[in-house]
C-alpha positions as CSV (number, residue, x, y, z in Angstrom):
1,X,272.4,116.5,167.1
2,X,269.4,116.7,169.2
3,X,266.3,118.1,167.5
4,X,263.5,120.3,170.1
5,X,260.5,118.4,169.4
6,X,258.5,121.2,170.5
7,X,257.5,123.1,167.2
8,X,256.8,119.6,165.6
9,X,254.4,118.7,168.4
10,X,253.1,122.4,168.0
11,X,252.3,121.9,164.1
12,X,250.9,118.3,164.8
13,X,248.7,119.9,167.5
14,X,247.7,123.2,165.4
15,X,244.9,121.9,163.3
16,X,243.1,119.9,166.4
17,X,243.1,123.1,168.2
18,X,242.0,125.4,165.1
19,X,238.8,123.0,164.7
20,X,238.0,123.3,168.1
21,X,238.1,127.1,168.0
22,X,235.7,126.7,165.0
23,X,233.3,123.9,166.2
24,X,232.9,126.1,169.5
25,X,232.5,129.3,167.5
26,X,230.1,128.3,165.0
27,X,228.0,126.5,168.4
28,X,228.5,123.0,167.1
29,X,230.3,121.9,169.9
30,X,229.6,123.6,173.6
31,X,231.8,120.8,175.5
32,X,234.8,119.0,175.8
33,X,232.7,115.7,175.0
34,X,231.0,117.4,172.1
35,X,234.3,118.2,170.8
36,X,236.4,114.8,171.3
37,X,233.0,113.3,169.4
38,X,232.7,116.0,166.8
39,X,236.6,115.5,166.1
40,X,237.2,111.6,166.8
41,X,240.3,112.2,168.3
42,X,240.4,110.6,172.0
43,X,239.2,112.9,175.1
44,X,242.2,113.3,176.7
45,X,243.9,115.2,173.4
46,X,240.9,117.4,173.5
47,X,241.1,118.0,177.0
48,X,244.9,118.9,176.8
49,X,244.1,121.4,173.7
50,X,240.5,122.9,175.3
51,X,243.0,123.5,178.9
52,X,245.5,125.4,176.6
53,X,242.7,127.8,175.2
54,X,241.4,128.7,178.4
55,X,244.7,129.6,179.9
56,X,245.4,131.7,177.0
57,X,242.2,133.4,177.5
58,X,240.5,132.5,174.6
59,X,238.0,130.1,175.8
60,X,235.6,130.0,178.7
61,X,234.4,126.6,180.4
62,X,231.4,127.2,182.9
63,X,227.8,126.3,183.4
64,X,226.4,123.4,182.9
65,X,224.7,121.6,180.1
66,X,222.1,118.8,179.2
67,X,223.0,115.7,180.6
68,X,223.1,112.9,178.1
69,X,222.9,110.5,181.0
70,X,225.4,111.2,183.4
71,X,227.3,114.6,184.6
72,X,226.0,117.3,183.2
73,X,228.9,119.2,180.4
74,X,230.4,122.2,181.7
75,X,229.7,125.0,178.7
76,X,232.3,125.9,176.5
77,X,232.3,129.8,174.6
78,X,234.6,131.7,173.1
79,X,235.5,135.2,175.4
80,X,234.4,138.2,173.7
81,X,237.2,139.9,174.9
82,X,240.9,140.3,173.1
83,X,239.2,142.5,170.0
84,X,238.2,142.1,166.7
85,X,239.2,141.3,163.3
86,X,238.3,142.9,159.9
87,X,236.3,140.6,156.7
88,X,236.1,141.7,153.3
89,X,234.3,140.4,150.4
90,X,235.1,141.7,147.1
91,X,232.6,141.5,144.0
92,X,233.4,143.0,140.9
93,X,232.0,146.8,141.1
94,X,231.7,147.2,145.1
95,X,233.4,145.6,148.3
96,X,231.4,144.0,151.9
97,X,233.3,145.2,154.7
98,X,232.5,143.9,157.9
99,X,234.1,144.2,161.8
100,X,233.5,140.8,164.0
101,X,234.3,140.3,167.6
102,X,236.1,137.3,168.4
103,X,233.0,135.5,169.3
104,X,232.0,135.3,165.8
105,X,229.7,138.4,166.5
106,X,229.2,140.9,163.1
107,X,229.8,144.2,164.9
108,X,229.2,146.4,161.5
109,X,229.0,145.9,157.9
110,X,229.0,148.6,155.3
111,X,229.3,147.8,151.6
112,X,231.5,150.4,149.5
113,X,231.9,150.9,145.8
114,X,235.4,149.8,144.5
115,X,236.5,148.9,141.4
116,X,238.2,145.1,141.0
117,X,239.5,146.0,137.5
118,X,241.5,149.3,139.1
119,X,244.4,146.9,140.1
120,X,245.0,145.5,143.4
121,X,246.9,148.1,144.5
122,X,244.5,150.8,144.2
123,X,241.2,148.2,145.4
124,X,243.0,147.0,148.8
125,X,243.9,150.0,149.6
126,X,240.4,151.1,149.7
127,X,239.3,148.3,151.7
128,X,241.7,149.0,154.3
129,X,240.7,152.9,154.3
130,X,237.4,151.6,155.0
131,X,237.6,148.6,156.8
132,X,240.2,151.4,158.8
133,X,236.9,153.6,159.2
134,X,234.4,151.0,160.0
135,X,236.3,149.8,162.8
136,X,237.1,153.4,164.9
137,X,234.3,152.7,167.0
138,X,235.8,149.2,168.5
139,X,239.6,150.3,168.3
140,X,240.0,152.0,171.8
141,X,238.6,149.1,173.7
142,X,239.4,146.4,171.4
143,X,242.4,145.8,168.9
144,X,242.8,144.4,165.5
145,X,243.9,140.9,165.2
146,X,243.5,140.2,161.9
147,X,242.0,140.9,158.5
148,X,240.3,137.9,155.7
149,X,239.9,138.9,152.4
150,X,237.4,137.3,149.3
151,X,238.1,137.5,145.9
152,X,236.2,136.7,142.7
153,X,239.3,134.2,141.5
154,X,240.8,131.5,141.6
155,X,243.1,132.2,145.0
156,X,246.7,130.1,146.0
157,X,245.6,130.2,149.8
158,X,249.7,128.9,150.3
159,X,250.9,132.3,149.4
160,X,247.8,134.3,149.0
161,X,247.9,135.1,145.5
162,X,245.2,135.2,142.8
163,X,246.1,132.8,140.5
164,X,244.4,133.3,136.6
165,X,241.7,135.3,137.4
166,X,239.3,135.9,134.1
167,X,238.4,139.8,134.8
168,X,240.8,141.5,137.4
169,X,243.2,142.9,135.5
170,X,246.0,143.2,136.9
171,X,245.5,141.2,139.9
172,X,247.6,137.5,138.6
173,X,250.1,136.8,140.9
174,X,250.1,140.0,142.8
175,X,251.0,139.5,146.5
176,X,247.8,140.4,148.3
177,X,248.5,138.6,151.4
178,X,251.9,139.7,152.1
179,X,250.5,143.6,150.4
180,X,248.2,143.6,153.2
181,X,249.8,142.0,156.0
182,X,252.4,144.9,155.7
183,X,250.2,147.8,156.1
184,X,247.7,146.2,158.6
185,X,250.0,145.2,160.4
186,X,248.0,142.0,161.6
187,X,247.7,138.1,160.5
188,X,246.2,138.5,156.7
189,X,244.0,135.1,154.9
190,X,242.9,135.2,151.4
191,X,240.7,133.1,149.5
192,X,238.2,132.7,147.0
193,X,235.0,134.9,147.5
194,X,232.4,131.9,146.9
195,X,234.8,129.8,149.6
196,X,234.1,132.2,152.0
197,X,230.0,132.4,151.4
198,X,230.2,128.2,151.8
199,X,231.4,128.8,154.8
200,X,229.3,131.3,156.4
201,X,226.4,130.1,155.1
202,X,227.1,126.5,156.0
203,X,227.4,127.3,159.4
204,X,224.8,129.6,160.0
205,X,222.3,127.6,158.5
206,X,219.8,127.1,161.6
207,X,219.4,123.2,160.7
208,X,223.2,120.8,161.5
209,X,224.1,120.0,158.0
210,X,227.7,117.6,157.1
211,X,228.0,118.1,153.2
212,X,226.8,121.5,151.4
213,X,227.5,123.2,148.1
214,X,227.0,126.6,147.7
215,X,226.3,128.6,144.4
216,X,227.3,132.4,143.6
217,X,225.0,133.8,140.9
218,X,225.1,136.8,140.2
219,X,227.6,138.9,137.5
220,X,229.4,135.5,137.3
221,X,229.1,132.0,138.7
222,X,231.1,130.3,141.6
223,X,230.6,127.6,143.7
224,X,232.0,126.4,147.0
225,X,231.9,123.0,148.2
226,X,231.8,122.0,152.2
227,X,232.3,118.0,153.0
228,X,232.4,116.8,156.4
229,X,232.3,120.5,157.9
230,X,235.6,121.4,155.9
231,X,235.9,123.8,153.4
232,X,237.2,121.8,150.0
233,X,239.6,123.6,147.9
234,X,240.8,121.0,145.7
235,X,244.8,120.4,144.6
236,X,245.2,123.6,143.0
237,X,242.2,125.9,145.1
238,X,239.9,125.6,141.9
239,X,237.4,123.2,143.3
240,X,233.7,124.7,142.3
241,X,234.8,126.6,139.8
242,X,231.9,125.6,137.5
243,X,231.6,128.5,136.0
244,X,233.9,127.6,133.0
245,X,232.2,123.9,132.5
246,X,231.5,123.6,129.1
247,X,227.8,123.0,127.8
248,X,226.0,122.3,124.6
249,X,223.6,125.5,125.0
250,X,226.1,127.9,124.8
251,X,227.7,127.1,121.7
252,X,230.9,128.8,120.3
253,X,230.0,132.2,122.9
254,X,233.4,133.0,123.8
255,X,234.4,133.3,127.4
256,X,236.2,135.7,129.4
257,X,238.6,132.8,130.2
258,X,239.5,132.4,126.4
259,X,237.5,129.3,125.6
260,X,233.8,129.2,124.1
261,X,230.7,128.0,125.4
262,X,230.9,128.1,129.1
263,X,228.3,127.6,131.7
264,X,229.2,131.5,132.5
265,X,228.4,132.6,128.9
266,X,224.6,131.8,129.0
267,X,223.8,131.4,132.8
268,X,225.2,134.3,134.6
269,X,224.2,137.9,135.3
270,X,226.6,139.1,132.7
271,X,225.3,136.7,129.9
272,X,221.8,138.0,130.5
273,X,222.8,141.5,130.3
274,X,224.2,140.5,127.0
275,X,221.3,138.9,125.6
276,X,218.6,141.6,126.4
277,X,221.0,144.3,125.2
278,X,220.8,142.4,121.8
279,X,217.5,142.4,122.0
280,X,217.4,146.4,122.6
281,X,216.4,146.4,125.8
282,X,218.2,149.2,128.0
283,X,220.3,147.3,131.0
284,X,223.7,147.5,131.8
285,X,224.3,145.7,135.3
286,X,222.7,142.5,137.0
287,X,220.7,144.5,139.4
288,X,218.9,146.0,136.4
289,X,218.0,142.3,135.3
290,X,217.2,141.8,138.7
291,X,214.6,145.1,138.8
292,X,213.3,144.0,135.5
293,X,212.8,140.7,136.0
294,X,211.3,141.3,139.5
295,X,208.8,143.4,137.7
296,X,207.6,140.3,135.7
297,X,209.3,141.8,132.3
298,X,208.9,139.1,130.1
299,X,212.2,139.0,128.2
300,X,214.1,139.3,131.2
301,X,211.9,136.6,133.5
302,X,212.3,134.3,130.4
303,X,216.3,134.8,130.1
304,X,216.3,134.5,134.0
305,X,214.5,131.4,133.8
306,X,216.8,130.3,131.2
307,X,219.8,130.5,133.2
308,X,218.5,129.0,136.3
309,X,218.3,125.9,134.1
310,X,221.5,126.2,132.6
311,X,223.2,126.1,136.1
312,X,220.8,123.6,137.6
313,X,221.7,121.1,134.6
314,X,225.5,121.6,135.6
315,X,225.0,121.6,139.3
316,X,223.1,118.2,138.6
317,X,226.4,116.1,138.2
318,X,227.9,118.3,141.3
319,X,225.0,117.3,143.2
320,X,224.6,113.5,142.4
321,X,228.5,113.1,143.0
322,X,228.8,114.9,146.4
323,X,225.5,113.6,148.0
324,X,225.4,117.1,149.8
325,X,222.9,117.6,152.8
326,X,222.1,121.2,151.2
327,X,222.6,123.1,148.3
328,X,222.4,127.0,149.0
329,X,221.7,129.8,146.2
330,X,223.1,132.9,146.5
331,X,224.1,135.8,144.6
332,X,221.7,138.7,143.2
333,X,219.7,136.3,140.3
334,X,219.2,134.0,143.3
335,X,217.2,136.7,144.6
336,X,214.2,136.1,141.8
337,X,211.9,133.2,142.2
338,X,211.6,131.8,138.8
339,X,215.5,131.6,138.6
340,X,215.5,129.7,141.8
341,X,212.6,127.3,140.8
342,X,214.2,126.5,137.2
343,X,217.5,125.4,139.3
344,X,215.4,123.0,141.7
345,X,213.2,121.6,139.1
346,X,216.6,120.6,137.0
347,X,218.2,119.4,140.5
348,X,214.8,117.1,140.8
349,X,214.6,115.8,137.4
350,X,218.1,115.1,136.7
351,X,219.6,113.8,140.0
352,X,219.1,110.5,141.6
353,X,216.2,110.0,143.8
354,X,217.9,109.2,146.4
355,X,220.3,112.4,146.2
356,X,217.5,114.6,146.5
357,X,215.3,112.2,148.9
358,X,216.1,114.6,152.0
359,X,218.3,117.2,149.9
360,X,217.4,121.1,150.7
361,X,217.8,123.5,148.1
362,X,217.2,127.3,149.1
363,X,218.3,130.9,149.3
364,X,221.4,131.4,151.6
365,X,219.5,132.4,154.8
366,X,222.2,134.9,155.6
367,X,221.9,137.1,152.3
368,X,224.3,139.3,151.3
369,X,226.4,139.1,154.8
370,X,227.5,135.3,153.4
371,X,230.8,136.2,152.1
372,X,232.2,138.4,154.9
373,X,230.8,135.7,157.9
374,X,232.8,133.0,156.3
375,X,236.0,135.3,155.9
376,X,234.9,136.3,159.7
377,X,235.1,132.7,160.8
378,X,238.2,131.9,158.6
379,X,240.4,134.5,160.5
380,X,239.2,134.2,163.8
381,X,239.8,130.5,163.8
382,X,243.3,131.1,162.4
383,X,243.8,133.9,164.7
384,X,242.7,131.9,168.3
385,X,243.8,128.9,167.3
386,X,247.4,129.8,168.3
387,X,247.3,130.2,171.9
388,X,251.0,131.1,172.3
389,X,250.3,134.3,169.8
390,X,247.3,135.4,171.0
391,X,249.1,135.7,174.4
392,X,251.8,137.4,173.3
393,X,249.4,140.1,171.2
394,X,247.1,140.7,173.8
């Protein structure tokens, strides 16, 4: 029997030409030497893959660059035509809905109120009503080619299924991708919500940065880890999740996972609401912590304090066993200053001096719009990086 060795040489070739897709969109790489440097694969593989992209029309090579000593680089860029793709990032109480171009350009953002604990049924298909809406403007001159979805759980990227969630209801081992890809009709991702704010804030952070972990704080607590400029999920797609790490402070709190005393319990937006409830104060969401507290409340800038180093105490063994470049806060409690100091004061007290020697901790620079750039990125690399099918749709 002889075997066509052309779909294994197209599988052994698809991940070289999905990172150069994303190198060149995120404006790491603008030439075919940046690339073969950036991806330590030899020139000539490059050359073969970047040639491939620009007969398919999804890359442009023109210009000319800085010389690094001899012929100046001709310029590599996506094209910004071939039309746009849909992001979502879902949160417990609303949804971030966002059109990009195909360049990696955010075209329109609107953030809608929708209900994770309604069942996945009845939340997706309010995404896609509005992501459906949101887009008219683009959709005579520019058509859908695919859709990227966050969600606050552990996600199976494989088959695009949530996988254990601790609050969505509903929502374990529903079908999302393939519930999605159905009615949009276009190639569907899914992943974990903080996954997707690593990404987009990694790469749109204006400094080049290798290793970066990412922290969610807000209602709950996630974390997404980037090493090498590659998203790491882990074996199971639970990497980060350090929400449910246990810690002395919290004693026998009971979780929303089903154990007791997890970082979530005493850290997060939730926990806080719980504790000034107790104490009779009147809040029911984060955002009211967040108005209190940026008042200068005392109970609620002392409890916001508190949880800052709760998480920073955790992220400390994250930290000194990564090495990261940069660790981004995120997330609504990331938005208060005395929550932010408490987590860099634990990073610098308990890491080793040498992990924090040149180590950046901040706010993600690209606020709220984190989550739905990252799920932006994610699906127009996946969708360009097949040359073949991007022909055949446009």
């Amino acid at each position: 029997m002889v075997v066509d060795p052309a779909p294994a040489q197209a599988a052994a070739d698809a991940p070289v030409t999905s990172q150069i897709v994303a190198l060149v969109s995120a404006g790491v790489a603008t030439s075919r030497a940046d690339l073969a440097r950036e991806l330590g694969v030899a020139p000539s593989t490059v050359s073969a893959r970047v040639t491939e992209l620009i007969d398919a029309g999804v890359l442009d090579e023109g210009g000319a660059g800085e010389s690094r000593g001899g012929r100046r680089p001709r310029l590599l860029r996506l094209r910004p035509e071939g039309g746009h793709v849909l992001a979502a990032d879902l949160g417990g109480t609303h949804a971030r809905i966002a059109v990009m171009s195909l360049t990696g350009r955010l075209e329109a953002v609107r953030e809608v109120p929708v209900e994770i604990a309604a069942g996945p049924e009845t939340a997706l298909a309010a995404v896609l009503a509005e992501g459906a809406d949101l887009a008219t403007p683009f959709a005579p001159a520019s058509a859908l080619r695919g859709l990227a979805v966050g969600l606050p759980g552990p996600v199976d990227v494989e088959t695009g299924r949530v996988e254990s969630p601790a609050r969505m209801p509903g929502w374990n081992g529903f079908p999302v991708r393939e519930w999605l890809a159905e009615r949009a009709g276009v190639p569907v991702l899914v992943d974990n919500d903080v996954n997707l704010m690593a990404l987009g804030e990694h790469f749109s952070y204006p400094r080049r940065v290798q290793h970066s972990v990412t922290v969610k704080a807000g209602s709950g607590i996630g974390s997404g880890l980037i090493a090498s400029g590659r998203l790491h999920r882990g074996a199971t797609g639970a990497a980060g999740d350090i929400t449910h790490s246990r810690v002395s402070a919290a004693g026998e709190i009971p979780c929303s996972c089903g154990k007791l005393g997890c970082l979530e319990t005493i850290a997060s937006g939730a926990a806080i609401v719980r504790q000034l409830r107790d104490r009779g104060v009147d809040v029911s969401t984060t955002a009211d912590v967040v108005r209190r507290a940026g008042d200068a409340e005392p109970e609620a800038t002392t409890l916001v304090r508190e949880a800052g180093r709760h998480l920073g105490e955790v992220l400390c063994t994250v930290v000194n066993f990564v090495n990261p470049d940069a660790v981004f806060l995120g997330g609504a409690l990331s938005t208060l200053e005395p929550f932010v100091a408490s987590v860099r004061s634990q990073l610098y007290e308990g890491c080793h001096p040498l992990v924090t020697k040149n180590l950046v901790i901040t706010r993600a620079t690209t606020g709220p719009e984190a989550g739905v750039i990252g799920a932006g990125r994610l699906v127009v690399q996946h969708v360009l990086a097949d040359p073949g099918a991007y022909l055949l749709r446009g």
